[in-house]
C-alpha positions in Angstrom: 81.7 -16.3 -142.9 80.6 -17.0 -139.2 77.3 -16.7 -138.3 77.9 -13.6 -136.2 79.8 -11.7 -138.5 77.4 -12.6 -141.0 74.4 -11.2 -139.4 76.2 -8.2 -138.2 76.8 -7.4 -141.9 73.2 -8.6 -143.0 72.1 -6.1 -140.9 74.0 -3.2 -141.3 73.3 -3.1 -144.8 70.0 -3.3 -144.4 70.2 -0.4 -142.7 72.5 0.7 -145.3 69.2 0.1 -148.0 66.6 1.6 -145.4 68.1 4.5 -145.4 68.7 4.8 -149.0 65.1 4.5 -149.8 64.3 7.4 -147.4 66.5 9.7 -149.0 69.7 9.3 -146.8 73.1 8.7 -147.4 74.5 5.5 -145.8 78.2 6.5 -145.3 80.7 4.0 -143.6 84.1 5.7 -142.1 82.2 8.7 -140.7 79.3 6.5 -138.8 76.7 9.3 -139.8 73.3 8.3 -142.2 72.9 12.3 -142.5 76.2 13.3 -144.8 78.6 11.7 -146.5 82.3 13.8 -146.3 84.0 11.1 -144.7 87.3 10.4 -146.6 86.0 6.2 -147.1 83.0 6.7 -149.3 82.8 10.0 -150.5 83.6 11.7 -153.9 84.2 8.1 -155.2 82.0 8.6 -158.3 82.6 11.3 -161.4 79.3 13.4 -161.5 79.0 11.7 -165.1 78.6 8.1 -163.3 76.5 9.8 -160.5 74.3 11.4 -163.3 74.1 7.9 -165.2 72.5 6.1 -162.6 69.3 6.6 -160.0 70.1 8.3 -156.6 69.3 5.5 -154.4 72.0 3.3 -156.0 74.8 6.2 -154.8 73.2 6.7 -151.9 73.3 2.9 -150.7 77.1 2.5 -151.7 79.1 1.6 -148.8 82.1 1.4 -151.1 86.4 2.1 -150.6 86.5 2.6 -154.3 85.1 3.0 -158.1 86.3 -0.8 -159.4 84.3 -0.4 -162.4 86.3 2.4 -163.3 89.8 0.5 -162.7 89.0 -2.4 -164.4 88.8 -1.7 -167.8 85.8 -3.2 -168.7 85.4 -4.1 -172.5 82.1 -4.7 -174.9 80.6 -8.0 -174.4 82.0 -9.1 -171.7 80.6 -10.4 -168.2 80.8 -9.1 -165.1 80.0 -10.1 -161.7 80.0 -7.8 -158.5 81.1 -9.4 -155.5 78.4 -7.9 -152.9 76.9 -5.4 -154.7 74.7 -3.9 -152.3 72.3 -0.9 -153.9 73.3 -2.0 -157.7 75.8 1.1 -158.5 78.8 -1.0 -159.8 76.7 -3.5 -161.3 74.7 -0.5 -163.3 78.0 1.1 -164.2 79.4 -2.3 -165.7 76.3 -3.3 -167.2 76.8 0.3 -169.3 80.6 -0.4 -169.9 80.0 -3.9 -171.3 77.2 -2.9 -173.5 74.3 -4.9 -174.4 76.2 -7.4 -175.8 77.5 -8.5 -172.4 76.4 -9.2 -168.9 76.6 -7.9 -165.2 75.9 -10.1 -162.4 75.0 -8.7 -158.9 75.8 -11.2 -156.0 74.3 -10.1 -152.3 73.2 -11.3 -149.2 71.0 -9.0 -148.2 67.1 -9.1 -149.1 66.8 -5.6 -148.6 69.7 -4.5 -150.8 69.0 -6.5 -153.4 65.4 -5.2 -153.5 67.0 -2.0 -154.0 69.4 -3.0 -156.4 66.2 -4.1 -158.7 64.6 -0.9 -158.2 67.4 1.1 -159.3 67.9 -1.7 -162.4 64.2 -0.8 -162.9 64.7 3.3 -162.9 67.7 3.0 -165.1 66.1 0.6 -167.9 69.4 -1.0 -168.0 68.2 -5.0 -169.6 71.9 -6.7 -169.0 71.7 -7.1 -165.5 71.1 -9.8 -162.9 70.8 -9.5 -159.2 71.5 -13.1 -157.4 70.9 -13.9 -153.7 74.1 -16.0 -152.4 77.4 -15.5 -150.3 80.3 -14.6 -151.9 82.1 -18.0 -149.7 79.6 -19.8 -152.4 78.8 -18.1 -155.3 76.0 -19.2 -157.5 77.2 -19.6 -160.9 79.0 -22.0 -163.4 82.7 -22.7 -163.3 84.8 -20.3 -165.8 81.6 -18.6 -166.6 82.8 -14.6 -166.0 85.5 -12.5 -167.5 85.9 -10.0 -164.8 85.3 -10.0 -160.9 84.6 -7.1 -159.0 84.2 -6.1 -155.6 83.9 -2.6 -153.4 84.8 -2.7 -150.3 83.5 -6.2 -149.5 85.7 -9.1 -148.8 87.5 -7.3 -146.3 83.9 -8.3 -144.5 84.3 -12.0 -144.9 85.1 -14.6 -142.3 86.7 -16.9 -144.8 88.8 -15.0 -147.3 90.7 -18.2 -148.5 87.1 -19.8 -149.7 86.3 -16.4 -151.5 89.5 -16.0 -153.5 89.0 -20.2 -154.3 85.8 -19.1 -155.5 86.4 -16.2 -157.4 89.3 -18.4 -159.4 86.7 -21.0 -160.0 83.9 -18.4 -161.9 86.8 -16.9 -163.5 87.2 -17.6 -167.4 91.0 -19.1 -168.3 92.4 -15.7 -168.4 89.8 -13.7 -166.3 90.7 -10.6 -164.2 90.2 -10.3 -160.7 89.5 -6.1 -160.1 88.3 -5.5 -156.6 88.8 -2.5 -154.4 89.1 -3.1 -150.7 90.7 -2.0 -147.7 94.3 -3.1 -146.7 96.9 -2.2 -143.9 100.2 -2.0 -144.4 102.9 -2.5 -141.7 102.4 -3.3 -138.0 99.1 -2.0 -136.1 98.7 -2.8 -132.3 95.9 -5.6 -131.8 93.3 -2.9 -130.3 93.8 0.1 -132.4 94.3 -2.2 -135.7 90.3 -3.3 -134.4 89.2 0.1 -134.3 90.8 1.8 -137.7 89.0 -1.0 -139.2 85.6 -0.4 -137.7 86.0 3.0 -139.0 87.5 2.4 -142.2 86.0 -1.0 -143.6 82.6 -0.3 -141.3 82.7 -4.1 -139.9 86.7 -5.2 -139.3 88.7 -7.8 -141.2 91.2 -5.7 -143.4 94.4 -8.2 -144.3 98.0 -6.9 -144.7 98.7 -5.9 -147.8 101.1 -9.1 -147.9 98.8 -11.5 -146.5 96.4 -10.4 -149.4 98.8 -11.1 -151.6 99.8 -14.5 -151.0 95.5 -15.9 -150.3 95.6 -14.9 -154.1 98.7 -16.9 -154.9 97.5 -20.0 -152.9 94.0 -19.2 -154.7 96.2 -19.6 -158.4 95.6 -16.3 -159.2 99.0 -14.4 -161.1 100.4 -10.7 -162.0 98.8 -9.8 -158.6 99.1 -6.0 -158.0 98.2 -3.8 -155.0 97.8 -0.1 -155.6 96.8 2.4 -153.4 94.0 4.2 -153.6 93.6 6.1 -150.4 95.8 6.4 -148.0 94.1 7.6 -144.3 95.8 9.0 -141.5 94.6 9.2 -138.1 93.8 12.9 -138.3 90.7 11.2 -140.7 89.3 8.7 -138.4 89.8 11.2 -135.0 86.2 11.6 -134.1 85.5 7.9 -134.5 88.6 7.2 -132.0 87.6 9.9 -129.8 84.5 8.5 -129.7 86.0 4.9 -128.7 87.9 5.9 -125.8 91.1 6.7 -127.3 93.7 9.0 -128.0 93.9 10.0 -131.7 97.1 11.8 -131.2 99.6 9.6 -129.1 98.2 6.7 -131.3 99.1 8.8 -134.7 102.4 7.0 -135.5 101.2 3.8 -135.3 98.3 4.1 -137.5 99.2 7.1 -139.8 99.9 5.5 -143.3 99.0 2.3 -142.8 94.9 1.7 -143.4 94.2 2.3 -146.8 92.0 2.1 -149.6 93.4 -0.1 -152.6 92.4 -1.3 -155.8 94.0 -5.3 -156.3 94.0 -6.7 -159.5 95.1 -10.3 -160.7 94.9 -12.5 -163.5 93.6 -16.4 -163.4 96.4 -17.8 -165.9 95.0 -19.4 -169.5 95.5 -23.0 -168.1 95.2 -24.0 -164.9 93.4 -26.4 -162.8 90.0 -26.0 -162.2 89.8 -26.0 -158.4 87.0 -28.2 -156.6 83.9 -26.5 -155.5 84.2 -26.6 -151.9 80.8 -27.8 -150.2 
């Protein structure tokens, strides 16, 4: 990740947390802390998961999706969350494994990750563990986790390629890959492709859906599937456009359709070479 991007996401989910702890909702798509009826991050959560988890932690998601619910999480295994911000996924998976496995938090962010222990702390959930890395370099064992997650993350990272390598490495011989994140689909002038993603993935750096596709292939990874989640049309992102200096309506059929919300699943095959841990 460069060191720019990287600090522009360091700091906008510390906001993200701030805010949180003061009783606000940190939406992304709609650029408002005071609701949260934007059509990126809200209603992602049955009230059952909502209820099963402190208020902070769904306040503090910045999330595209609900991976823990996609997944298909099974007793005893482990988990890790790819950026997991205020805690909520890794809470839910913690509960889906059971006590007899294991959810790791990975985050960047001091200030989420304090969070993401409080809300650990409030729910009196034991199976969990926040670390402090960067998903370009995560900080566990080779084939050491049965299921990655992410919401709404990668899209946010510099290096992609490293990621993916990454991911595939932590991955068990047969591990899933489960993430939600933001994809385009189709061709999206250069200036109004960099503002649907400002709006839809907060900080840009959505790939094609293609593209996406084939980083997981040259990562190793197999049975790679991209399904839509939500689909957003420009109608959904007007105010932000407006806002930017352009015209939500003669821009409509290049952008309607083609941002979207998608849950990407893949499979690290039973044998395979170990890749090298890139330094």
């Amino acid at each position: 990740m460069s060191a720019d991007i990287k600090e522009a996401v360091r700091e906008k989910y510390g906001q993200a947390a701030k805010r949180a702890r003061t009783g606000n909702t940190s939406c992304c798509g709609s650029g408002s802390a005071s609701s949260c009826s934007d059509p990126v991050t809200s209603n992602l959560y049955t009230l059952e998961e909502g209820a099963a988890i402190p208020e902070a932690a769904l306040r503090a998601s910045l999330g595209c999706g609900n991976p823990t619910a996609l997944a298909e999480l099974r007793t005893g295994e482990t988990v890790l969350d790819l950026g997991s911000g205020g805690g909520i996924d890794v809470l839910l998976s913690a509960r889906r494994v059971g006590p007899t496995g294991k959810a790791y938090g990975l985050d960047m962010t001091d200030e989420m990750l304090a969070l993401a222990r409080e809300n650990q702390k409030k729910a009196g959930v034991e199976n969990v563990v926040f670390l402090k890395g960067e998903i370009e370099q995560i900080p566990l064992p080779d084939s050491s986790v049965d299921v990655i997650i992410s919401n709404c993350v990668i899209n946010l990272s510099a290096d992609k390629d490293r990621v993916l390598s990454e991911a595939f490495r932590v991955l068990k011989p047969g591990g899933r890959f489960a993430v939600s994140d933001v994809v385009v689909r189709g061709d999206v002038p250069a200036e109004i492709r960099r503002n649907m993603e400002l709006w839809v993935g907060c900080i840009a750096g959505a790939l094609l859906d293609v593209e996406y596709t084939a980083k997981l292939q040259a990562a190793g990874f197999e049975r790679i599937g991209i399904e839509p989640t939500r689909v957003y049309s420009v109608e959904d992102a007007k105010q932000f456009l407006m806002q930017e200096g352009m015209d939500a309506e003669a821009i409509a059929p290049q952008v309607d359709g083609k941002f979207m919300s998608a849950f990407i699943r893949a499979v690290k095959p039973e044998s395979s070479p170990q890749p090298e841990r890139r330094q």
